[in-house]
C-alpha positions, 0 to 999 in steps of 0.5 A: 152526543150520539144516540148508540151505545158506542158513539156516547161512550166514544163521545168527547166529553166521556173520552175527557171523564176517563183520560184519552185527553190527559196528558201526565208526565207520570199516569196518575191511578185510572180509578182515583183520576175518573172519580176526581174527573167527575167531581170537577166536571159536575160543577158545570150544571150544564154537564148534568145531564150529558153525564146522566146519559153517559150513565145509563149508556153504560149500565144498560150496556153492560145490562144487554151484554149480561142480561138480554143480549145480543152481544155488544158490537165494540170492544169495551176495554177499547171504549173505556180504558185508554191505551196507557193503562192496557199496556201494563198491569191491566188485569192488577187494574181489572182487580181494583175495579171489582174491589171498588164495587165491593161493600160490606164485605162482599164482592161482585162475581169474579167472571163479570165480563164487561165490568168496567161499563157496569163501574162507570155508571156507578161512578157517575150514577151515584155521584151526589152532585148528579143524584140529589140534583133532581128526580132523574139522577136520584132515580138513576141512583136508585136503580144502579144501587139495586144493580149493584146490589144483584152483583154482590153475592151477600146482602149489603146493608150500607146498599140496602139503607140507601136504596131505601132513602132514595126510595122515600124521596122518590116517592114523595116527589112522584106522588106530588107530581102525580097530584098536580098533572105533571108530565108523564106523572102516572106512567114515572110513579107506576114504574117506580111502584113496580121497581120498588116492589122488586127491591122489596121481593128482593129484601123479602118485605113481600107484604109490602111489596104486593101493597106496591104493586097494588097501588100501582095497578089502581094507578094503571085502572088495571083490573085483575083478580084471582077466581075460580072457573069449571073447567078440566085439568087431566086428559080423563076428567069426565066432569068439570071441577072448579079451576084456579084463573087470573082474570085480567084486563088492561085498560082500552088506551094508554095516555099519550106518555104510554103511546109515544113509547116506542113499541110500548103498545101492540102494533097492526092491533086496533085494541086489545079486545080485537085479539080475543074476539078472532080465532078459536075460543079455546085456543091461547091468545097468540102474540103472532097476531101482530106482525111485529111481534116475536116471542121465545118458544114455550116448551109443551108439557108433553104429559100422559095426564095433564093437559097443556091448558085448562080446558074451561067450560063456563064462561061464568067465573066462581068468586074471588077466593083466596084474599088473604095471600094474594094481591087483588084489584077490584072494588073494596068491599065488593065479594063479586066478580067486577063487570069488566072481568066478569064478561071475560071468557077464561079460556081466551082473555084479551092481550095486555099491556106489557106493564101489566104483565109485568104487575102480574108476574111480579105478583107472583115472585113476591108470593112465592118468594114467601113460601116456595115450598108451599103447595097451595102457595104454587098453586095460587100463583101459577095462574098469574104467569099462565095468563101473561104466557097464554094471554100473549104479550107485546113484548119479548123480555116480558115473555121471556120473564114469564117463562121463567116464573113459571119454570120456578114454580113447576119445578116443586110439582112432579108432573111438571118438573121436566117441563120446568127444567127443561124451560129453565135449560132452554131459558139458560141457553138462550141467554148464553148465546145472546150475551156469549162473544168468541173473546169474551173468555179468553184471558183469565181475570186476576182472580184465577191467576192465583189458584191452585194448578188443580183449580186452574186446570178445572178452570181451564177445562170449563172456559173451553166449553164456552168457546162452542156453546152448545143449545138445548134448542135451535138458535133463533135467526135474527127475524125471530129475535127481539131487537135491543131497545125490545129487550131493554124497555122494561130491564128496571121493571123486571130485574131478570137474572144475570147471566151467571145468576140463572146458570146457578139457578139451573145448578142448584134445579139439576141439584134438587132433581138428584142430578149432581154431577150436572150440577158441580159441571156447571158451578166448576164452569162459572167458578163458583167454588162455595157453591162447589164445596157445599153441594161436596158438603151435601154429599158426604164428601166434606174432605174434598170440599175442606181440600178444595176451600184450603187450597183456594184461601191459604198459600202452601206453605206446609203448615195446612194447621195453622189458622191465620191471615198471614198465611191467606193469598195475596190478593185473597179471593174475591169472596174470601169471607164467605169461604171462610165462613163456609170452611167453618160451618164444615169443620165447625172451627171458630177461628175462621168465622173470627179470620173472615170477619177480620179479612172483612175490615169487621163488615162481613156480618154473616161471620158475626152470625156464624160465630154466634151459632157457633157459641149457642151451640156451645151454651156459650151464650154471653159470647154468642150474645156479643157476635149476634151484637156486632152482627146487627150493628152492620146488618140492622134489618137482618130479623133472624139475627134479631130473633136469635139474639132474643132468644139468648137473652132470654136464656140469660134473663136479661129481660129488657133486652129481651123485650127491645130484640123482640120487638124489633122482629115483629117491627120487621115481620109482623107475621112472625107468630113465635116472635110474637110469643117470645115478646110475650114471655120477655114481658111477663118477666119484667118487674111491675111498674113503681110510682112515677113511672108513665103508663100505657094508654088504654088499649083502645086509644093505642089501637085507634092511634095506630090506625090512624097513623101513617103507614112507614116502611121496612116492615114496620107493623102499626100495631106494634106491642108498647114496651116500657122503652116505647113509652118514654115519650108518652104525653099522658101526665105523671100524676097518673097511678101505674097500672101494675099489670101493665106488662101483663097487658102488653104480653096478652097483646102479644099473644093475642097477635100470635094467636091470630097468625098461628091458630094451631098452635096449643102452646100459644093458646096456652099461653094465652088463656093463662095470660089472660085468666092471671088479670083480675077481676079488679082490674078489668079481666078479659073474660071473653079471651079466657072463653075464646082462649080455652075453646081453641086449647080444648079443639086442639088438644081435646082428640088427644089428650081427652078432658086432661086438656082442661084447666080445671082452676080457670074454669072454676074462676070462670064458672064463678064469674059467670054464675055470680053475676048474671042470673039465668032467665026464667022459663016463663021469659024464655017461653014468652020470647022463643027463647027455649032450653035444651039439655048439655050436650052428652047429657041427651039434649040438643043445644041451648037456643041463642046460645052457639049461633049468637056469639060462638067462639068461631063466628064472633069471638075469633073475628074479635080477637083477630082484630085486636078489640076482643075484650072491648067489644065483649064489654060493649055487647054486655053494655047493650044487654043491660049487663054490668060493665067493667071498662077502663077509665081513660087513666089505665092505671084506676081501674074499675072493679069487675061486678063479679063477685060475691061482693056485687048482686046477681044481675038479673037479665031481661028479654029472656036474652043473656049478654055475650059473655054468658052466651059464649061461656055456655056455647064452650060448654055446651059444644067442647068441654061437656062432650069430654067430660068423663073421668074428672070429679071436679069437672063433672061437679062444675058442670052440675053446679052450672046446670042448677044455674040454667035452672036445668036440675034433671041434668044436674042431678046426672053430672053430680051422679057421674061426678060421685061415680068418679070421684068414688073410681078415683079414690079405690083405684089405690085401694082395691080388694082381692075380690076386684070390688071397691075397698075404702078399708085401706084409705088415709083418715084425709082421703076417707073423709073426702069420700063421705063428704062426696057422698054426703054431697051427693045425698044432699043433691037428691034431696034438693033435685029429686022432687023438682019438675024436669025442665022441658017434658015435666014431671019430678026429676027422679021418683026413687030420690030416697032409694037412691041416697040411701043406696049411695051411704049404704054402698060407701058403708058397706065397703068401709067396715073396719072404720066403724069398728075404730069408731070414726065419726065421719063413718057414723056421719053417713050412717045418719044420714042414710037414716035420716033420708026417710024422715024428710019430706017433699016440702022441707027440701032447700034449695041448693 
């Protein structure tokens, strides 16, 4: 067998797989005879791995012809096909190589060229005999499968479920070979991380991606680490300002299996440092500095502010920032700056290894793949492409990438989208010319024959344009081009774009950019007419768009109204469901969704999608519920299909079922924050448990259960909320009693995580703290999420809505939960060990000391719930205190009884220190609601009761003054005189008793506080006491005559105590 592309494919056991040497009396159909072929040839051990080679021949063949380039040098019809089966019905049998390659409903692009090389290596690559055999024919499946997948204009599940499996296999066989040394080990599991990690982006598991490509990096010893370096970004700095850069270093040497790869390191280059270290410091590290190297040409950005590179000034980076987005290597635990990355000077960094640019670059593709629209995302990801692209790299596909990365992201930023799109112009070109031949268009497919003459004339105009392909640069000559085996190292590493897939990229770029036009030239010019109909769409020209998608789908038979299959083309278009289904989301007709899920063979899940948006919008919600079920049964890892079906059974209380899709949307996306919540709403529906049922382990068990459980893939998240369907196979016994609120637990758990992931969301807060204060104390209530919950709820909607945003009714509870239970220390212990008091702020007083800075919600508590341990660790605080504790037993059903009522003693504290739940109770107080505090009477009342609790009566006697004004204001609003003053004539007999009570409670705090000692500077708290209750009952009295003269007793209440005031003495005063 020979060793280029056409001797393999010309080789006689290929000729015998495809049929030059059979002779038929009658010629048996080419495809059904390759495919019986071998079956029969694999028998043969021997064979295995001939075919394995003949395999990849033609998919990377078919991979330079549409993706690298330059052309193939052979005719592949000639190659492939014999002369019996060109001769007649050729174009009918082109037809039924891409209706092959269909899956799920989904066919690859009808102008393919070469797609016969592409079907061959799926003919032989995906043969079970050939890819179960070992690790290299599972690994070619693997790869050709994710190909085959890129053809395809719609995710296929069938493709997704396989890809996947062989995946797991690999994986384990290339960790067991990596353990025991085995030959090329690392350099087999680092590639295989990477691909994996492209497949991932892909499917947008991102997350898991980034953990691929970090493990692979460790592998590799790859450093690399995004950090911060002053330097100038615009011509007209006239300082330096921190500067966003990656630091990178490969290692010195590659093993041997790196080495013996040809061109796999930079030739004429004793190392990697040597680049760096030669030339001007400021000046990118050129690619030129080897002799063999050449690389695509990098448009400047030719702007009259920016610069075209970050001058930097220090050579001394920041620390690493930003580690919850990216993807970092360096040491665990370290917040410096390693050694190795640390000497290097950001503005001239040595060159890499090809394999860690591509790491780099496949970085960022996985970040922004997430959120592209992000300016901090772009932000954060631009330096990974600029450092593979100013660093130079050994390697021309690799270039090319990177420029391609960075096209994609500076075209969000309006300094840059010229360059951007340009870049990607240029990118386009190239690729053109390089995979371009003279007769690559020359006869249509069978998919044009049968269209409209108005389509096949702007067909027929597009192919012309491709017989004088014009460039945006120069073409290169052949000594400023990569060769073949260049371009081709790392194909599988990196997964370019298809031809036609950048040229739709390039499209949709000049649509954004305003320039439409531009963009309907080229989809006309590449057919792709969904395209065309949606960018019409965009345009209020949805007329044109329904012509041009009729014409297209249905024969003209002149009855334009009738919706239905007989009426559709034969052979229909190759993408005929998705023009269906684009059809209907423009003319908002049912029956094409339900014709292009027929034309399917039922496979087509987005039409089940489309018909159950369609019915949601109608409030149709049981049939919506149906179209999302048979959506999922093809697609099963389509989240937003899981989370819509959610949310309809929540609409039609299906509780159970609610719970199960919400679970699955979390399982494959854990950071989904409204997920999350929506699971929590599912589960406080849910009846309580009865007798016989399991209950869920103690939160803690679960909690360390899954971290240390192995980590899975598809996205599933180890700290998956329990369900009641989760907890079936429990192994706890069933003699257990059930814990009633055990759904209440699980939805506090969900929204503890929803929480987390959106912090400024008030309506989860919201949620939360409710959630969270409905647990009583019997059964163990999470005081510490209550405080945390209401801290976030009043800094989120405090600034709007005022002291409105505090639930009064739960800082009742809690003020009585902490009050009751734990006494405040004294003065005399709070002197003795520095731990001084402070008045409320808002009252003139600063903080109280230990109280903010020990275990405020933003430095402890946040970090608690975070983690998911927020009320177990309040309890150990309270534990380590000398604070009573309230933990759950291991049985979650007995549960112990919170030591916070009136039924349990106040717990005196000792040190002069209260435990966290005290500490952070008052730190609420004291910093978010007590600046609000206005207006509100029971508000106010709580914050005086809580200031007689930390032994502080001046400031209480203020907040019960303020909470009478208030109260007084609030109840003569209603009733107010001719004159403006307060009125209490008018009031209902109820609402006058409030009144005199209030003031009764009022007189009654004078007499208790006035004649105290101030705490802090001394002296009584308030001299005049008796003036001032006697000014209270006789201001109340003299605005309510007209209740004297109806003799009222409450009236003639007040009027005593005003005269009792007098009559008390200093020492008969009780304590309140």
């Amino acid at each position: 067998m020979g060793t280029s592309f056409l001797e393999i494919l010309q080789d006689p056991l290929t000729r015998k797989l495809l049929g030059f040497d059979a002779i038929h009396a009658e010629p048996i159909p080419f495809i059904g005879g390759v495919t019986s072929r071998i079956k029969f040839l694999l028998n043969d051990a021997m064979q295995q791995l001939s075919f394995l080679k003949i395999g990849y021949t033609a998919l990377e063949a078919f991979l330079q012809a549409n993706c690298t380039g330059p052309p193939l040098e052979f005719n592949t019809e000639e190659v492939i096909f014999p002369q019996a089966y060109r001769a007649e019905n050729f174009e009918s049998l082109k037809g039924a190589l891409f209706e092959y390659l269909s899956a799920d409903g989904s066919r690859p692009y009808p102008l393919t060229p070469h797609i016969e090389l592409f079907w061959l290596a799926k003919v032989i690559l995906s043969n079970p005999t050939l890819a179960e055999a070992g690790f290299n024919g599972r690994r070619a499946r693997f790869r050709v499968n994710f190909w085959h997948q890129k053809l395809l204009s719609e995710e296929s599940p069938s493709l997704r479920d396989i890809i996947h499996l062989d995946a797991e296999v690999l994986e384990r066989q290339l960790t067991s070979r990596l353990a025991f040394g085995g030959a090329a080990a690392e350099e087999h599991f680092v590639e295989f991380l990477i691909e994996r990690a492209v497949v991932r982006t892909h499917y947008g598991d991102d997350a898991l991606a980034r953990a691929d490509l970090a493990k692979a990096a460790t592998t590799r010893q790859f450093q690399f680490l995004l950090t911060g370096a002053l330097g100038k970004r615009t011509k007209f700095q006239d300082r330096d300002i921190s500067q966003l850069v990656v630091l990178a270093r490969s290692r010195d040497r590659e093993p041997e299996p790196y080495s013996n790869r040809k061109g796999g390191k930079v030739e004429g280059v004793k190392s990697s440092e040597a680049i760096a270290e030669g030339g001007d410091r400021h000046e990118p590290v050129s690619i030129g500095d080897s002799p063999a190297a050449t690389k695509p040409e990098s448009l400047p950005l030719n702007d009259d502010t920016l610069l075209e590179r970050i001058q930097f000034h220090s050579t001394t980076p920041a620390a690493p920032v930003s580690e919850d987005t990216m993807t970092h290597i360096a040491p665990s635990g370290s917040t410096t700056i390693p050694p190795q990355l640390a000497s290097l000077n950001p503005a001239n960094q040595p060159l890499l290894f090809p394999t860690d640019s591509i790491i780099l670059l496949a970085t960022a593709s996985s970040i922004t793949n997430t959120s592209p629209d992000d300016g901090l995302v772009r932000e954060e990801t631009l330096p990974y492409a600029t450092r593979v692209l100013e660093g130079g790299s050994s390697n021309w596909q690799v270039y090319t990438q990177a420029l391609l990365v960075r096209s994609r992201i500076e075209g969000y930023r309006a300094r840059t989208a010229e360059r951007g799109l340009l870049q990607l112009q240029a990118l386009v070109d190239q690729v053109i010319v390089e995979t371009t031949t003279p007769d690559s268009n020359s006869s249509p497919s069978s998919e044009t024959k049968n269209l409209s003459p108005t389509s096949v004339i702007k067909s027929n105009a597009a192919q012309s344009t491709t017989s004088s392909t014009t460039t945006f640069l120069p073409k290169p000559n052949s000594s400023e081009s990569a060769s073949v085996a260049e371009r081709l190292k790392y194909i599988y590493q990196l997964s370019p774009p298809l031809r036609w897939e950048l040229e739709a990229e390039l499209a949709q770029r000049w649509t954004q950019m305003g320039g439409l036009k531009t963009a309907l030239d080229i989809y006309y010019r590449l057919q792709m007419y969904a395209e065309v109909a949606l960018c019409l769409a965009a345009t209020d020209q949805e007329g044109k768009a329904v012509e041009l998608l009729k014409d297209l789908l249905f024969a003209p038979d002149g009855a334009a109204d009738i919706i239905d299959k007989e009426r559709l083309r034969s052979p229909p278009p190759a993408d005929a469901p998705r023009l269906l289904c684009i059809l209907g989301d423009i003319t908002g007709e049912a029956s094409y969704y339900s014709l292009a899920w027929s034309v399917s063979s039922n496979r087509y899940a987005r039409a089940q999608r489309s018909l159950g948006r369609h019915y949601t919008k109608k409030r149709e919600f049981r049939r919506a519920v149906e179209a999302y079920t048979l959506a999922l049964n093809i697609s099963r890892l389509d989240r937003g299909s899981w989370f819509a079906l959610g949310c309809l059974q929540l609409e039609l209380a299906e509780w159970m079922p609610a719970v199960e899709s919400f679970t699955r949307c979390v399982q494959l996306d854990d950071k989904d924050a409204e997920s999350w919540s929506n699971l929590a709403v599912a589960l406080l529906r849910l009846p309580a448990p009865v007798a016989g049922t399991v209950d869920v382990p103690d939160q803690t068990d679960r909690e360390s259960a899954a971290a240390t459980a192995p980590a899975g893939g598809g996205g599933m998240h180890d700290s998956k909320v329990p369900t009641t369907a989760d907890t079936a196979d429990s192994t706890l016994p069933s003699t257990h009693p059930p814990d009633p609120y055990r759904h209440l637990r699980d939805a506090l758990r969900a929204l503890r995580r929803a929480a987390t992931l959106k912090r400024d969301d008030a309506r989860i807060w919201d949620n939360y703290l409710t959630v969270a204060a409905s647990i009583p104390p019997s059964a163990n209530t999470p005081w510490g999420e209550v405080i945390q919950a209401m801290g976030r709820v009043v800094e989120l909607r405090g600034k709007k809505e005022g002291e409105n945003c505090i639930d009064l009714k739960i800082l009742a509870v809690l003020t009585d939960y902490v009050t009751e239970t734990w006494t405040y220390p004294s003065t005399e212990t709070e002197e003795d060990n520095g731990a001084g008091q402070g008045q409320m702020k808002g009252v003139g007083g600063d903080e109280e000391a230990g109280t903010a800075k020990v275990a405020g919600p933003e430095e402890m508590q946040t970090e608690e719930i975070q983690n998911g341990h927020g009320y177990d660790q309040a309890e150990k605080e309270k534990e380590k205190d000398g604070a009573p504790t309230s933990t759950p037993t291991t049985d979650a059903g007995a549960t112990t009884t919170l030591s916070s009522t009136t039924t349990s003693p106040m717990t005196t504290t000792t040190g002069g220190r209260l435990p966290y739940i005290p500490r952070s109770f008052l730190h609420l107080i004291d910093t978010l609601i007590g600046p609000l505090a206005t207006s509100s009477p029971t508000l106010l009342t709580l914050l005086s009761r809580i200031s007689m609790w930390r032994r502080r009566p001046s400031s209480a006697l203020l907040w019960a003054e303020k909470s009478w004004r208030a109260f007084l204001s609030s109840t003569s609003l209603s009733s107010v005189s001719f004159s403006g003053g307060e009125d209490f004539n008018n009031l209902s007999r109820d609402r006058w008793h409030e009144v005199v009570d209030k003031t009764l409670w009022l007189m009654a705090r004078y007499r208790a506080l006035g004649s105290m000692q101030r705490e802090r500077t001394g002296g009584i708290v308030e001299q005049k006491w008796r003036f001032k209750a006697r000014s209270a009952a006789r201001r109340v009295l003299g605005r309510a005559r007209e209740w004297e003269e109806r003799g009222d007793e409450a009236w003639g209440r007040l009027k005593a105590a005003a005269e009792d005031v007098d009559r008390v003495d200093d020492g008969d005063v009780e304590a309140v």
